[in-house]
VEXZAVO-27708 format. One record per residue (C-alpha): residue in three letters; x, y, z. Coordinates in steps of 0.05 Angstrom, whole numbers, padded with zeros to 5 digits, always signed. Each point is the difference from the previous one (the first is absolute). Example, Ala and Ser with C-alpha at 12.3 -4.5 7.8 and 13.67 -1.06 7.14 Angstrom:
BEGIN
ala+00246-00090+00156ser+00027+00069-00013
END
This chain:
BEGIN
unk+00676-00582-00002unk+00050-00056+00006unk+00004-00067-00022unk+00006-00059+00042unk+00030-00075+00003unk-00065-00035-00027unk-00027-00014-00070unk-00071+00028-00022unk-00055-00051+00002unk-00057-00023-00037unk-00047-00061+00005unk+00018-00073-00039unk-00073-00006-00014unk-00075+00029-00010unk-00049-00025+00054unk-00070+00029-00007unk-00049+00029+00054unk-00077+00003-00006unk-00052+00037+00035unk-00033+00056+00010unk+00013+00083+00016unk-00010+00024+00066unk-00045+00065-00028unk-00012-00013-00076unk-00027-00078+00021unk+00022-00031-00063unk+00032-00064-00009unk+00071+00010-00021unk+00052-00034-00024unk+00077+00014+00018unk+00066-00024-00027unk+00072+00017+00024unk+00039+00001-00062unk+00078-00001+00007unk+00027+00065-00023unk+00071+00029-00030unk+00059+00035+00034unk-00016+00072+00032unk-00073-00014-00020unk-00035+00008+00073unk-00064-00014+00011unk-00056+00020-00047unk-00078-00027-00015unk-00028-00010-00068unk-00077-00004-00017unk-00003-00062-00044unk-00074+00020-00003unk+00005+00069-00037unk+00019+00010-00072unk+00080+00004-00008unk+00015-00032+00066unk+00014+00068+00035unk+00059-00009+00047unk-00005+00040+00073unk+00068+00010+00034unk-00002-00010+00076unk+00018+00073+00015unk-00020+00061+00049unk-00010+00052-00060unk-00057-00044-00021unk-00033-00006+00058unk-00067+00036-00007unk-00041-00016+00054unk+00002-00035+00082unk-00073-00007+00007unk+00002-00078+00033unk+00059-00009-00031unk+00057+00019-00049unk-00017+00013-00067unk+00044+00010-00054unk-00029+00029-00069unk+00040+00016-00071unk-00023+00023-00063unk-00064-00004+00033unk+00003-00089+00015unk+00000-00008+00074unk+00021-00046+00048unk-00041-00008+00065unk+00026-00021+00068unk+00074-00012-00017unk+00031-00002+00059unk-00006-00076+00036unk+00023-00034-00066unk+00062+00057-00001unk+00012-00025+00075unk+00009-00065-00016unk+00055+00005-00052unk+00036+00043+00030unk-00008-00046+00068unk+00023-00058-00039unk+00060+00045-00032unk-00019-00010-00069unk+00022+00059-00044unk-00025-00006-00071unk-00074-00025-00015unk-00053+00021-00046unk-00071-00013+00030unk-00048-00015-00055unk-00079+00014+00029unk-00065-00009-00048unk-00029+00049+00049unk+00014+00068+00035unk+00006-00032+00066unk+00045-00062+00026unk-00041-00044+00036unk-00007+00023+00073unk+00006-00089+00026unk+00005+00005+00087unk+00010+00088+00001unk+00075-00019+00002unk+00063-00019-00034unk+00003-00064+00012unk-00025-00039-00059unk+00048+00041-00050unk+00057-00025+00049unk-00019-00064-00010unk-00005+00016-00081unk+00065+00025-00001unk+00024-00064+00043unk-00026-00046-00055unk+00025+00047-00065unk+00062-00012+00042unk+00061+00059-00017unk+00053+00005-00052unk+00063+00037+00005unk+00019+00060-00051unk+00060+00024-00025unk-00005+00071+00020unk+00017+00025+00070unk-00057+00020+00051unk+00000+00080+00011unk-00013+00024+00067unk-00010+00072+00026unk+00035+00016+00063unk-00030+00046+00056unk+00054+00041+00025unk-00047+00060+00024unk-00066-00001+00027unk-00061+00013-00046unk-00068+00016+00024unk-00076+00006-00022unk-00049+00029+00043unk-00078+00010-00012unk-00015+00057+00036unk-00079-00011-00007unk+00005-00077+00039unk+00054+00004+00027unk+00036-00066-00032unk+00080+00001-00018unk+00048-00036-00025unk+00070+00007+00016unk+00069-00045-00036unk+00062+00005+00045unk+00072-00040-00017unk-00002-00071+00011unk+00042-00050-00018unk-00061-00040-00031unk-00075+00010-00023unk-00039+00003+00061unk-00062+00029+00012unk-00048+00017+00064unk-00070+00018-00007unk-00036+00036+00061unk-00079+00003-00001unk-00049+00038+00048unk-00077-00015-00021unk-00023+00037+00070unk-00046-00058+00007unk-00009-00042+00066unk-00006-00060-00061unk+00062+00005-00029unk+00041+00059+00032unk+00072+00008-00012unk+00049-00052-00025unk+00063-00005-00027unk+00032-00043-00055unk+00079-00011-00017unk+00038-00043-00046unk+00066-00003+00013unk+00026-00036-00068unk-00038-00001-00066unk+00013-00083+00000unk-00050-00002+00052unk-00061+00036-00039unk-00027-00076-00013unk-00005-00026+00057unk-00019+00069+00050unk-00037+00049-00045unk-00024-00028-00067unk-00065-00037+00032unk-00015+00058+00030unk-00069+00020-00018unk-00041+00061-00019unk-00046+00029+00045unk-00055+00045+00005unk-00051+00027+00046unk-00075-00014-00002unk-00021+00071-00001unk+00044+00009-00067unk-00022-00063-00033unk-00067+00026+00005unk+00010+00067-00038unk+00038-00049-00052unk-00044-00041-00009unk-00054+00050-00015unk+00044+00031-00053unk+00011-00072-00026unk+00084+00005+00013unk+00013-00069+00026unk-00034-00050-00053unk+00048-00051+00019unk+00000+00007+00079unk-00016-00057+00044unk+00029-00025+00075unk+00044-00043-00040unk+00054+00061-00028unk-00020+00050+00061unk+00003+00019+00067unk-00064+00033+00022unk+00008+00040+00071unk-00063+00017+00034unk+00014+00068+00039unk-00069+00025+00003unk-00064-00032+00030unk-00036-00033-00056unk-00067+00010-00023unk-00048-00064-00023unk-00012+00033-00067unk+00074+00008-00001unk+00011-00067+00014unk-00049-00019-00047unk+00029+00042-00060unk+00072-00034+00023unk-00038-00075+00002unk-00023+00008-00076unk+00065+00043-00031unk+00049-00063+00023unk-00062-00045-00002unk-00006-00036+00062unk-00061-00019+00042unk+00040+00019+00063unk+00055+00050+00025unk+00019+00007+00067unk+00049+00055+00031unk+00056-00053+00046unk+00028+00024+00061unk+00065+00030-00038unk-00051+00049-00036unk+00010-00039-00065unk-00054-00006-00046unk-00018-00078-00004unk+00047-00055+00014unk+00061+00018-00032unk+00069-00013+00035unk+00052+00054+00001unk+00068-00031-00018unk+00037+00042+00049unk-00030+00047+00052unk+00031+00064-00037unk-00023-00022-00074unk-00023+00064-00016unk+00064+00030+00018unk+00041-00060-00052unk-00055+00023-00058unk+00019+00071+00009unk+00068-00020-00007unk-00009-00039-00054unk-00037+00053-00037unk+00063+00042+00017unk+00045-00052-00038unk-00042+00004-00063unk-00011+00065-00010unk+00063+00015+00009unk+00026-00054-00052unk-00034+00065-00048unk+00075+00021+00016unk+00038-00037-00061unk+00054-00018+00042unk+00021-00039+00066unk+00007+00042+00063unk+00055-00008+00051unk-00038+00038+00053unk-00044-00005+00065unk-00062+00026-00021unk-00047+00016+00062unk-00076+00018-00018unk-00034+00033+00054unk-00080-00011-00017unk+00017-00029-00070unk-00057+00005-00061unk+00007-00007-00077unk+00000+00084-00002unk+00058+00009+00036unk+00035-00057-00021unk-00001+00012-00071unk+00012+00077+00018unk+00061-00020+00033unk+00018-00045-00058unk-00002+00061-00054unk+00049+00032+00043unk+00047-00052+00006unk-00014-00017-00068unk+00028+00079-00018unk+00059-00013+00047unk+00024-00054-00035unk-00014+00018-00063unk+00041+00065+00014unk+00058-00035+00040unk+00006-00049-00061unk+00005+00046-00047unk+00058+00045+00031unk+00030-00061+00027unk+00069+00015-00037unk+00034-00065-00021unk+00075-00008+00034unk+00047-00030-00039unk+00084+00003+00004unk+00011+00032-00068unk+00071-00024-00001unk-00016-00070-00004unk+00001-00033-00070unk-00076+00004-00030unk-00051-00050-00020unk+00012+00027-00071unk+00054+00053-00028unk-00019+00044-00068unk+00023-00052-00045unk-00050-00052+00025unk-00058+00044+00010unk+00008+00016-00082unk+00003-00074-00009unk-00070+00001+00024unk-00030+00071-00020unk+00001+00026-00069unk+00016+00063+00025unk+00057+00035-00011unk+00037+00072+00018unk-00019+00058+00007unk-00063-00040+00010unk+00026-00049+00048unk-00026+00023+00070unk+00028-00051+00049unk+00082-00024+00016unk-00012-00062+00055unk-00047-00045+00018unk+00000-00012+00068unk-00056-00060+00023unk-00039-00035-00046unk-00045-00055+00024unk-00079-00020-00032unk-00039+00068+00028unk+00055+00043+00001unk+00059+00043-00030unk+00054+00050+00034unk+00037+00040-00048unk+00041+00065-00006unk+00021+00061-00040unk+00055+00052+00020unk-00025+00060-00027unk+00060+00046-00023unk+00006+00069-00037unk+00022-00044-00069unk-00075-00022-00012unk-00023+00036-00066unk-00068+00028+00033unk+00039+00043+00035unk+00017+00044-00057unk-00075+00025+00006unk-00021-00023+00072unk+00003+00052+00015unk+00069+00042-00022unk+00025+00025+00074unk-00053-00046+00037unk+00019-00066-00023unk-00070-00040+00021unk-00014-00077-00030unk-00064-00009-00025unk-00048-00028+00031unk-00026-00046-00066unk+00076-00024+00000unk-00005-00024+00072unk-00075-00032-00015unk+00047-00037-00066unk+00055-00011+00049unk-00043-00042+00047unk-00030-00029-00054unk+00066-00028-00034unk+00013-00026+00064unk-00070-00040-00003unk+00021-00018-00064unk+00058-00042+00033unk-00047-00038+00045unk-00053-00007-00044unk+00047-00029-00056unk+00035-00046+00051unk-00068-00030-00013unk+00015-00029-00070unk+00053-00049-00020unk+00021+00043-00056unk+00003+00067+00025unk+00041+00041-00061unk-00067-00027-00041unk-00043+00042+00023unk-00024+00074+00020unk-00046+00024+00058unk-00047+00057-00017unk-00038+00051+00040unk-00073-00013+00007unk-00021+00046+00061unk+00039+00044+00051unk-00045+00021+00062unk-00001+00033+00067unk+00068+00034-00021unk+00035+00055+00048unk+00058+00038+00003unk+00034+00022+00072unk+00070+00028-00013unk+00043+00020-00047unk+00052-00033-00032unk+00062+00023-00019unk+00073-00011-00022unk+00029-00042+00056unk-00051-00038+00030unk-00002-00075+00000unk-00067-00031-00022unk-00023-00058+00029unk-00061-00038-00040unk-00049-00055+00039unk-00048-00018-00045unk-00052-00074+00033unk-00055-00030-00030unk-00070+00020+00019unk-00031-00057-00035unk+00038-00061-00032unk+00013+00004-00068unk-00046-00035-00043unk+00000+00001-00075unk+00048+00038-00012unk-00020+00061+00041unk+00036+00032+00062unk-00027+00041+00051unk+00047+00035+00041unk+00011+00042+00063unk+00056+00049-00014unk+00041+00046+00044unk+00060+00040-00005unk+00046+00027+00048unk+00063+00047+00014unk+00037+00029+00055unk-00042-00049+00048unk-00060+00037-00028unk-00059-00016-00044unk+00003+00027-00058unk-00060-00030-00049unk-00051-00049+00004unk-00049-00034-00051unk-00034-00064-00027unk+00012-00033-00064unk-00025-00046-00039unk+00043-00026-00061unk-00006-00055-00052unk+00049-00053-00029unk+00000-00007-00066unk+00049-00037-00052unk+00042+00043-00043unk-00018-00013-00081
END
């Protein structure tokens, strides 16, 4: 993970969408709602009791039948992956997508009309600095049962190329790149969905495509028709008359570009993989592309960089003056020795803190720390990263010495080496969620010897001193 030279982004304004889902048929309403710092992308069901919020993300993806679905604490999402597309296409990092509905509105099949949303809402630069992940090896997901892979190599930018082969005379094999994700507008987001007759039939029998018509799909006609056929397809998009054209398209429709199918797959590509959490500085190259193996592939690079972050060991020239020596950090924590846990802070900005302990024989846990296998505890590390919260989350306030932060939870905690007289700490402690009322939530880490040593979230509360 890295960052690079651009600010975060969000939109300057809500803009509405209305219509209806592709396979639930309802009418829905959408909203893009400008979002906070490090917030991603994430839906909320305005429709349910208690809002429930759905974060765009791979480990909630629960199903790829026609389409990604994402489902948490049992509210789903249906078909998330052309209005992902789009703001990532349009490079928009933060945004909260408000549905009364489990389904976006399917509009044309494509991305297109949540381009031209996000065009009108218009974008608004953050504070924060836009986090990237960097390919530097090449990472791989193969289905062995189809046959479809997907494969990220080094690249100096996001690019991505998807590959299809239908083994149809109709459609056959096409290819799709795009070059620079600035371009998504104007070569891939109006590329429609498609489908073949023979599968909208079994769908429509089962009643999966309420909301299908010729306006928001391509319908490919690779097998001779029957008139009952025909007659079943006449009355499900109700018209008096469909014809099969020369380019074995159902009806009249015009492709926008001869290898449309292709630009959907890859646009399909982009939005799953948005499931990520983070920009990719990659070539990604999908050979026979499909919601399955793109969200597979996305829980693995999802694991990757989760794993890469978290032993990413922060580099900093120790002999340079700090941020903060001893006597300011206890002019902002109430702590003090033998229960001070931190000597420097290091960075400080509005999502996160760097400081740093030199652990040496003198501290008083030694004495029974073991006697002749001097070990620190682990809850003193979990306090030691907390103090160092402390610092960023009192940085918060205008007068810090006023008040005290508190434990409320401390999850997902681990231990990985040992830490003993000698070894230089180093605490990172960012924000998983701004803090709101008060209350901090925290990713934590710990490291020594270019090593991590212990992990864990927490969650703390300001409160004034009486």
């Amino acid at each position: 993970m890295t960052t690079i030279n651009k600010k975060q982004r969000t939109i300057a304004k809500e803009v509405i969408l209305k219509g209806v889902g592709l396979h639930t048929g309802q009418n829905v309403t959408m909203k893009f709602v400008a979002a906070p710092e490090n917030h991603g992308y994430a839906f909320k069901r305005v429709d349910l009791e208690g809002q429930p919020v759905i974060e765009a993300a791979a480990s909630y993806v629960v199903n790829t039948q026609r389409g990604t679905n994402l489902e948490k604490n049992g509210v789903k999402i249906q078909t998330s992956e052309h209005v992902l597309a789009a703001l990532v296409g349009m490079e928009v990092d933060n945004v909260l997508i408000e549905l009364d509905a489990p389904e976006p509105p399917i509009m044309d099949g494509s991305s297109k009309y949540f381009v031209e949303a996000l065009k009108i809402a218009g974008v608004q630069e953050q504070e924060a600095d836009r986090w990237e992940y960097v390919v530097k090896e090449v990472i791989s997901y193969k289905d062995e049962a189809t046959g479809s892979e997907i494969t990220v190599i080094p690249a100096d930018s996001y690019q991505v190329t998807a590959m299809v082969d239908f083994g149809t005379k109709v459609l056959g094999t096409q290819n799709a790149t795009l070059e620079n994700i600035s371009d998504f507008k104007t070569e891939i987001a109006d590329a429609r969905t498609f489908s073949f007759l023979h599968e909208l039939e079994m769908l429509l029998e089962d009643g999966l495509i309420k909301g299908g018509d010729l306006n928001n799909a391509i319908v490919y006609v690779d097998k001779e028709i029957s008139a009952s056929t025909m007659r079943k397809s006449e009355k499900a998009f109700d018209r008096k008359k469909l014809s099969v054209k020369p380019n074995g398209i159902l009806d009249n429709l015009t492709l926008h570009q001869p290898n449309e199918a292709a630009r959907h797959k890859l646009l399909d590509v982009i939005g799953d993989l948005a499931l990520v959490g983070t920009r990719i500085r990659g070539k990604v190259i999908a050979n026979k592309p499909g919601h399955l193996v793109n969200t597979q592939f996305a829980k693995k690079l999802t694991k990757i960089i989760k794993a890469e972050k978290r032993n990413q060991v922060p580099q900093f020239d120790l002999s340079q003056p700090p941020l903060m020596d001893v006597n300011q950090i206890m002019d902002m924590l109430p702590h003090r020795p033998p229960f001070l846990f931190i000597d420097k802070i290091l960075e400080l900005s509005d999502s996160h803190v760097v400081g740093m302990k030199n652990v040496t024989m003198n501290e008083p846990f030694f004495l029974g720390h073991f006697p002749g296998a001097p070990v620190m505890p682990g809850v003193l590390q979990i306090e030691a990263m907390a103090q160092t919260g402390g610092i960023l989350v009192l940085s918060t306030v205008p007068d810090p010495e006023n008040y005290l932060t508190l434990f409320m939870k401390i999850d997902n905690v681990k231990f990985r080496k040992n830490v003993v007289p000698g070894d230089t700490l180093i605490f990172k402690c960012s924000l998983i969620t701004p803090i709101r009322r008060g209350i901090c939530h925290m990713q934590a880490y710990a490291y020594a010897n270019d090593k991590l040593v212990c992990e864990a979230e927490l969650m703390a509360q300001i409160v004034k001193r009486k």
